[in-house]
N, C-alpha and C positions, 0 to 999 in steps of 0.2 A: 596264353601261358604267362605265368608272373614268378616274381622272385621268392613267392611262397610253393611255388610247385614244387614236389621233390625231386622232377625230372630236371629242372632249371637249375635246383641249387648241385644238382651234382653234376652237369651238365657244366655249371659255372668254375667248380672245383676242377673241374676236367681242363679248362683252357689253358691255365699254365701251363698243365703238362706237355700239350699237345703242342702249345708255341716254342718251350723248350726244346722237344722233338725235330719242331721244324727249323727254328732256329742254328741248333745244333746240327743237322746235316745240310742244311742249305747256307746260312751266314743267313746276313740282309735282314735285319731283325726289324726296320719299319714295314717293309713287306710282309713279312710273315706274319708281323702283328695286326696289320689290315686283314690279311687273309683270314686270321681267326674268328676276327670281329667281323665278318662277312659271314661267316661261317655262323658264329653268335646269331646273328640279325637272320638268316635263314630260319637257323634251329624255332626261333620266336615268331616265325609267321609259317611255316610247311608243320611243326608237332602236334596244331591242335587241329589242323585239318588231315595230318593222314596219321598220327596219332605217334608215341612215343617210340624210339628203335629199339631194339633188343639191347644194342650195345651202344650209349647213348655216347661213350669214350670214340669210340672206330668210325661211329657216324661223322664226331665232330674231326678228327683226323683227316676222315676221306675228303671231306669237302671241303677243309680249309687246305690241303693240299693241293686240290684242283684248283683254288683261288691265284693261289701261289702258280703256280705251273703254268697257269693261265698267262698271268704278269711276268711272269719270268719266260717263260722258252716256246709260247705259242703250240698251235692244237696239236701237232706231230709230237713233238718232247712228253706234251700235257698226257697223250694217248700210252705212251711207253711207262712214262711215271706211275700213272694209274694203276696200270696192271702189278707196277712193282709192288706200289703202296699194298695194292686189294692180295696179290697175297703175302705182305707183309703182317695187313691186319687180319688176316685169318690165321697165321700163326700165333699169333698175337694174342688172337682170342681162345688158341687152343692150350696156349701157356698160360694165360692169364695178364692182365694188362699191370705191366710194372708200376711202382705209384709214382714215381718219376719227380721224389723231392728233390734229390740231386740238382736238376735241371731247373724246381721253380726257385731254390735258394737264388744258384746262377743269375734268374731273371730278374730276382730281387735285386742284388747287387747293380745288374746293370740297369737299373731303373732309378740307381741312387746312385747314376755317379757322377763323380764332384764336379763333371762339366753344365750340371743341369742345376739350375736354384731351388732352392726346399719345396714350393709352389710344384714347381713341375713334376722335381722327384713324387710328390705324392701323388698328383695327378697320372704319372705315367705307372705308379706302381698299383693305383688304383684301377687303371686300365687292363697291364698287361698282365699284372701277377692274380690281384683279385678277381679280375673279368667283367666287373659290372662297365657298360655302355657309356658312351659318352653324357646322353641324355643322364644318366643316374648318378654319375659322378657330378656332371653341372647343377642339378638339384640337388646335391648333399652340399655343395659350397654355395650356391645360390646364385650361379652367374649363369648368363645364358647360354645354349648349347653351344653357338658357332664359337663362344668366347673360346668356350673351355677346350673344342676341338681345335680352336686354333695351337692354346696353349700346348695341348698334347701333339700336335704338330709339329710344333717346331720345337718340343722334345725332341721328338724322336731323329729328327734334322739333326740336334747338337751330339746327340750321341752318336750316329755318322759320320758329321764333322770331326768328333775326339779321337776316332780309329778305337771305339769300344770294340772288343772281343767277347765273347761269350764265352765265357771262364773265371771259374772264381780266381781271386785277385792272388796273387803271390804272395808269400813270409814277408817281404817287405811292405806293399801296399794294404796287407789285412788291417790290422789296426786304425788307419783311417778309413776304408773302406765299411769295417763294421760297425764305428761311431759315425757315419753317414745313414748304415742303416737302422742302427737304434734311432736317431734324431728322423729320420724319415717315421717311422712306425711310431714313436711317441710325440710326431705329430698332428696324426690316424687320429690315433687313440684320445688325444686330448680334444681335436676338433668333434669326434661323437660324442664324448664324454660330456663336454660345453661345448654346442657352439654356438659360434664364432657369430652370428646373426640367425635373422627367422625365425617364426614363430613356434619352433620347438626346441626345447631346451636340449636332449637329448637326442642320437641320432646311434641308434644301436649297429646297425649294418655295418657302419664307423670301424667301433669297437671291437665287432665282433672279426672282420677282418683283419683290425691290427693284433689282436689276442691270437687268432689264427697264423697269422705269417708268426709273429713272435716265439712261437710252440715249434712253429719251423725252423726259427734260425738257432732257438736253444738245441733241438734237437743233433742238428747238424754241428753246433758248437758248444757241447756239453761243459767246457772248462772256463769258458767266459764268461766272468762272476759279474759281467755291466748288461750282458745279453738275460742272463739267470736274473738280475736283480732288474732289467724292464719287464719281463714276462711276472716278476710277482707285484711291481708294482699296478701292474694292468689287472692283474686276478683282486686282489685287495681294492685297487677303488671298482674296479666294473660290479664288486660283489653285493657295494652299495646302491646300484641304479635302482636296482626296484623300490628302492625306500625315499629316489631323489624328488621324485613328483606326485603332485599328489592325485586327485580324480579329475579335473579340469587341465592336469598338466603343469600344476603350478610349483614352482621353485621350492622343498622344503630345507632349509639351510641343516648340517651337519647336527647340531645340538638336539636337532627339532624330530628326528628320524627315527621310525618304528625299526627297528634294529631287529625286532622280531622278522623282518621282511627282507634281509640282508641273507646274502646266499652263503650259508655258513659254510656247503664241501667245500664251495670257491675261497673262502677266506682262510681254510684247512690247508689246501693245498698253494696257495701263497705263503702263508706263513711257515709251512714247512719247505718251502723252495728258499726262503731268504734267510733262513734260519743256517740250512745246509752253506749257502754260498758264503753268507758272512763269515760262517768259520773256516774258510779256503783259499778264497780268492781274494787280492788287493779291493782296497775298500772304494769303489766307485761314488757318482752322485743318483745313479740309479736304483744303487742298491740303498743308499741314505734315503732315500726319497720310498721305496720301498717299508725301510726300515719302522719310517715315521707312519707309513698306512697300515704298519701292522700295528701300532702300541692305538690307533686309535679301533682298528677293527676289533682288539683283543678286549675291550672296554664293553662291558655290557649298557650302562649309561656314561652319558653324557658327561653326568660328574665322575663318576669314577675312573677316567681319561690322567694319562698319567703323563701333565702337561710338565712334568720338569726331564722326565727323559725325551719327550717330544724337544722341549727346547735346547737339550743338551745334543740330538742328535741335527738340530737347523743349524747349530752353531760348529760343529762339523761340516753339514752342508756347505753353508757360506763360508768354510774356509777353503775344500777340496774344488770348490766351483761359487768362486763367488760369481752373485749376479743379483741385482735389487729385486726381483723378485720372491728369491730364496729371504733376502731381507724384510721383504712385504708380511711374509708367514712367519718368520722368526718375531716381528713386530707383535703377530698375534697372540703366539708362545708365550711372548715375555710378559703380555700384558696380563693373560692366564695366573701366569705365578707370581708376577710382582707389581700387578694393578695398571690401567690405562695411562698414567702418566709417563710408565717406564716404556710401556710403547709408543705412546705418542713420539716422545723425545726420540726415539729409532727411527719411527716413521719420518722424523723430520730430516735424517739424514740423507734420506734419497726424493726428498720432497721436487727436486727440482732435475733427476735423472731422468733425460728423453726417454728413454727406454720405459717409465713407470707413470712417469707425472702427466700425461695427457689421457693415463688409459682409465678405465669407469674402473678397475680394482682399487686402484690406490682411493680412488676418491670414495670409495665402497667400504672400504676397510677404515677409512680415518675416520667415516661415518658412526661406525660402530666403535672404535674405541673413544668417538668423543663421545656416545652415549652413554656409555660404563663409565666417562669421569661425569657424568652432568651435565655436562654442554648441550644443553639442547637449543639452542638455538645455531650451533656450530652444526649440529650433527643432523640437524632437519637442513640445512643447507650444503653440506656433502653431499644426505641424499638423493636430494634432489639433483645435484652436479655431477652422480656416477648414472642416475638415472639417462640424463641425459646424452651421455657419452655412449651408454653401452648398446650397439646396436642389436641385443636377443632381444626379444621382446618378452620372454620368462622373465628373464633378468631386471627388463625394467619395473615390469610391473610388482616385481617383488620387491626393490629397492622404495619404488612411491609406495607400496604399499609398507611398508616401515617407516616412512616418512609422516603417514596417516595415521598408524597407530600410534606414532611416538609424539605428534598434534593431540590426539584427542588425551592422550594421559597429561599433556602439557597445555592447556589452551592459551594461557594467558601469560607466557614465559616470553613474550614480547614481540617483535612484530612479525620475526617466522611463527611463532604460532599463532597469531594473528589471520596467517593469511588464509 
C-alpha cells in the first residue's frame, strides 16, 4: 500500500481524527500520537495481505486505542477499554462517523505552539495533523530518518514540558496563537512550492497539505481576513505549478509560463476569496501578499501584468510588514516600471542584510536586473554566485543555465564571457 491508494489517503485523512479522539479522552498526546502511528505502520503491512476493512475510520480507532491502552494501563484495563471502544465504534458506525474537524483544528494549534521552533512546529504538524510517517516527512526535508524522529521527539517532549492542553486557545491567546499557525502552514506551503534542497523543484504533498489544513482553519475561522487571505494566497500560486516545470522537471521562470496550463477554477476561487476579504477585514501581509498573486494570475501574458499596481501593493507590503525580502520583490516591481537602475539602487539597500545577502535570491535577482541594465559581465557573475549558493538543484541548473545563454549572446564582453 502507498500514498497513491485510496484506502491510504483516506485512511491518512482519518488519523487526525482519530488522535483527536484519543487525545481528547485520554490527555497524553505524545502517547496517543505514537499509538496512531503504530496503528499507521500496522494499517501499511496487515491491508495488502488481508485486504482493506469496511470501515477503514473504526479499524484505525480500534487499534490505535489498544496501542494506547496497552502503554497506559496494561492487559486488564486494555481488556475493559476494548469492549468499551468496540461498542463505541459500532455505534459509531450506525450513526455515521463524525468528521471530527473540531478536534484536527485543536491538533493543529497544539502542534504550533510557541514552545516549539518553526522546524518542529512543521515537523510535528506534519506528523500529527497530516499523518504522513516519519520516513516521508524526513524525505520531503531531505534529512535522515533518525534525524527527523528525533526532532519530532523532542517535540513532542516540549509540548509536555509547556503543560500544553488540548483545547483551542482562549480570546486572549487566539491571535498569537493563529499567526503561529498561518506562519507554520505558509511554511508547508512554501517549502513544497520551492524547495528548500534536492533534486526536485516542487514537492506537491507539501502543498497540497498545507492548502488542506488551511481550508480547515478558514473554515473554523470564517472572520479572519490573514487566515482567508493565506488560503488564497496558496490557491493563486499552487494554480501556477503545473506551468512551473517543464518535461525534464526543469525550472520555467514566471514570464516564461504557458498560462494555458494554469488551473483557472483555482485561480477563480482565490480571487474571489481575496477579493471578499479585502473589503471586510483589516488589511494583513497575507492578504497583500495574496493581493499581489492575483494581479499577476489575472494577466493573460506576461506583458499585460499590471506591474504598477503590483508595485503599489509591495510598497504596502513593506510598510505593514517590513522585511528585505518583501524588498527583494518590490526591487523587481520597480525595476518593471521604472527600468534596472531604479532597482538595482533598492537592491542595494539591503545589500548587506544577514537575513538576504548570503542567500542565492539576492544573488539571483541582482543577476537579472544587471542583465536588463547590460552589465553583463556583473550579471554572468551573480549568476554564477546564486548558482552556487542555492542548494535545489532545479534552481541551480536554471541559474547556469542563464549564465550560458547570456555567454553565448555575449562572447567577447571580456573575461566572464571569456570563460
Amino acid at each position: 500500500m502507498n500514498g497513491d491508494d485510496p484506502g491510504w489517503r483516506e485512511l491518512r485523512l482519518a488519523a487526525p481524527v482519530v488522535l483527536g479522539a484519543l487525545v481528547r479522552r485520554h490527555g497524553h498526546f505524545d502517547e496517543c500520537e505514537d499509538a496512531v502511528q503504530e496503528a499507521l505502520v500496522a494499517a501499511s503491512s496487515q491491508w495488502p495481505r488481508t485486504g482493506r476493512p469496511a470501515n477503514p475510520t473504526a479499524w484505525l480507532r480500534t487499534v490505535a486505542t489498544r496501542r494506547l491502552v496497552d502503554r497506559l494501563r496494561g492487559d486488564a484495563a486494555r481488556r475493559r477499554r476494548e469492549a468499551r471502544d468496540a461498542h463505541a465504534t459500532r455505534a459509531g458506525e450506525d450513526r455515521g462517523t463524525p468528521t471530527g474537524e473540531d478536534d484536527t483544528l485543536t491538533l493543529l494549534f497544539l502542534c504550533c505552539h510557541p514552545a516549539l521552533t518553526p522546524p518542529s512546529q512543521v515537523a510535528l504538524t506534519l506528523r500529527a495533523v497530516a499523518g504522513l510517517t516519519t520516513a516521508e516527512i524526513a524525505r520531503a526535508f531531505l534529512v535522515p530518518e533518525p534525524t527527523m524522529a528525533q526532532r519530532i521527539s523532542r517535540a513532542k517532549r516540549q509540548v509536555k514540558a509547556a503543560g500544553a492542553v488540548f483545547a483551542m486557545p482562549g480570546e486572549h491567546d487566539r491571535p498569537a496563537r493563529v499567526a503561529a499557525v498561518n506562519a507554520v502552514l505558509y511554511l508547508l506551503f512554501n517549502e513544497g512550492h520551492t524547495a528548500s534542497s534536492g533534486e526536485e523543484l516542487v514537492r506537491p504533498q507539501l502543498t497540497a497539505e498545507a492548502i488542506r489544513l488551511a481550508r480547515l482553519a478558514h473554515r473554523a475561522l470564517p472572520d479572519d481576513g490573514e487566515v482567508a487571505g493565506l488560503l488564497a494566497l496558496m490557491l493563486l500560486t499552487e494554480a501556477r505549478r503545473p506551468a512551473r516545470t517543464g518535461p525534464a522537471g526543469e525550472l520555467i521562470p514566471l514570464a516564461e509560463q504557458d498560462r494555458s496550463r494554469w488551473d483557472a477554477p483555482m485561480i477563480a476561487e482565490g480571487i474571489a476569496l481575496i477579493t471578499r476579504t479585502l473589503a471586510r477585514a483589516p488589511v494583513g501581509p497575507y492578504q497583500l501578499q495574496a493581493a499581489i498573486a492575483a494581479v499577476h494570475d489575472e494577466a493573460a501574458t506576461a506583458e499585460e501584468t499590471d506591474w504598477p499596481q503590483i508595485l503599489a501593493l509591495y510598497g504596502l507590503l513593506e510598510r505593514v510588514a517590513p522585511n528585505p525580502v518583501v524588498t527583494l520583490n518590490r526591487a523587481v516591481a520597480l525595476t518593471m516600471v521604472h527600468g534596472p537602475d531604479a532597482g538595482l539602487a533598492l537592491l542595494d539597500t539591503i545589500a548587506h542584510d544577514p537575513r538576504v545577502a548570503a542567500s542565492h535570491r539576492y544573488a539571483s535577482v541582482r543577476a537579472h536586473l544587471l542583465e536588463l541594465a547590460g552589465d553583463t559581465d556583473g550579471a554572468l557573475a551573480a549568476y554564477e554566485d546564486a548558482a552556487r549558493r542555492t542548494t535545489s538543484t532545479p534552481e541551480r541548473r536554471h541559474l547556469l543555465g542563464r549564465a550560458a545563454r547570456l555567454r553565448q549572446r555575449h562572447p567577447a564582453d571580456g573575461p566572464c564571457g571569456a570563460r
